[in-house]
C-alpha positions as CSV (number, residue, x, y, z in Angstrom):
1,X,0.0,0.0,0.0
2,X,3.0,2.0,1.0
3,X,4.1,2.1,-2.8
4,X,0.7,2.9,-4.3
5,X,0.4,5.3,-1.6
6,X,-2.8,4.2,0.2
7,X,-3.2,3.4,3.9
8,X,-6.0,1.1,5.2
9,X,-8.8,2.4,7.2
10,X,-12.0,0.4,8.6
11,X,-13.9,1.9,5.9
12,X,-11.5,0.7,3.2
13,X,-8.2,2.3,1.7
14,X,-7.8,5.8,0.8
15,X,-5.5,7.4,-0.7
16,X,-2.3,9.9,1.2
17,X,-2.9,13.3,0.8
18,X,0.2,14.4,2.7
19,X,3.9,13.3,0.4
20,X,5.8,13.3,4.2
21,X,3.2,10.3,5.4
22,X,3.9,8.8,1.7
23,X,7.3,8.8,2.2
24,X,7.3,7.7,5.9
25,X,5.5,5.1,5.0
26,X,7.8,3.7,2.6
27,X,10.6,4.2,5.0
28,X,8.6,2.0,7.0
29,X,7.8,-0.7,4.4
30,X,11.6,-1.1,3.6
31,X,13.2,-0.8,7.1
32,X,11.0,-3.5,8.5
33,X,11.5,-5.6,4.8
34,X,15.2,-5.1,5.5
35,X,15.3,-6.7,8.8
36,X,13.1,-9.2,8.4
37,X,15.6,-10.9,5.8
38,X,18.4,-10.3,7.9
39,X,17.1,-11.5,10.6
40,X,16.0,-14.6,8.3
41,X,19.6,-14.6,7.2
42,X,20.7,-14.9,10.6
43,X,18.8,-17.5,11.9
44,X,19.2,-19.9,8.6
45,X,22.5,-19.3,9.3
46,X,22.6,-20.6,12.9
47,X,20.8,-23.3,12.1
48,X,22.7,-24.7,9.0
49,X,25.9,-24.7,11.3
50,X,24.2,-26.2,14.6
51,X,25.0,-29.9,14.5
């Protein structure tokens, strides 16, 4: 939603008005994409080289 810049509301998505909320959002979207594959990463990696 982030990249189509809509955020979800009870009564359905509507679209940002405000380019800063937009961009926050995105910042948002990619931060917590960014740790969620390292922290996949991370633990694939702990258990491939636990015995």
């Amino acid at each position: 939603m982030a990249a189509r810049g809509t955020c979800n509301w009870d009564d359905g998505e509507k679209p940002l008005e405000d380019p800063q909320a937009v961009a926050a959002a995105r910042r948002t979207t990619l931060h917590i994409t960014v740790l969620s594959l390292l922290m996949a990463v991370a633990a694939t990696a702990v258990l491939y080289f636990l015995p």
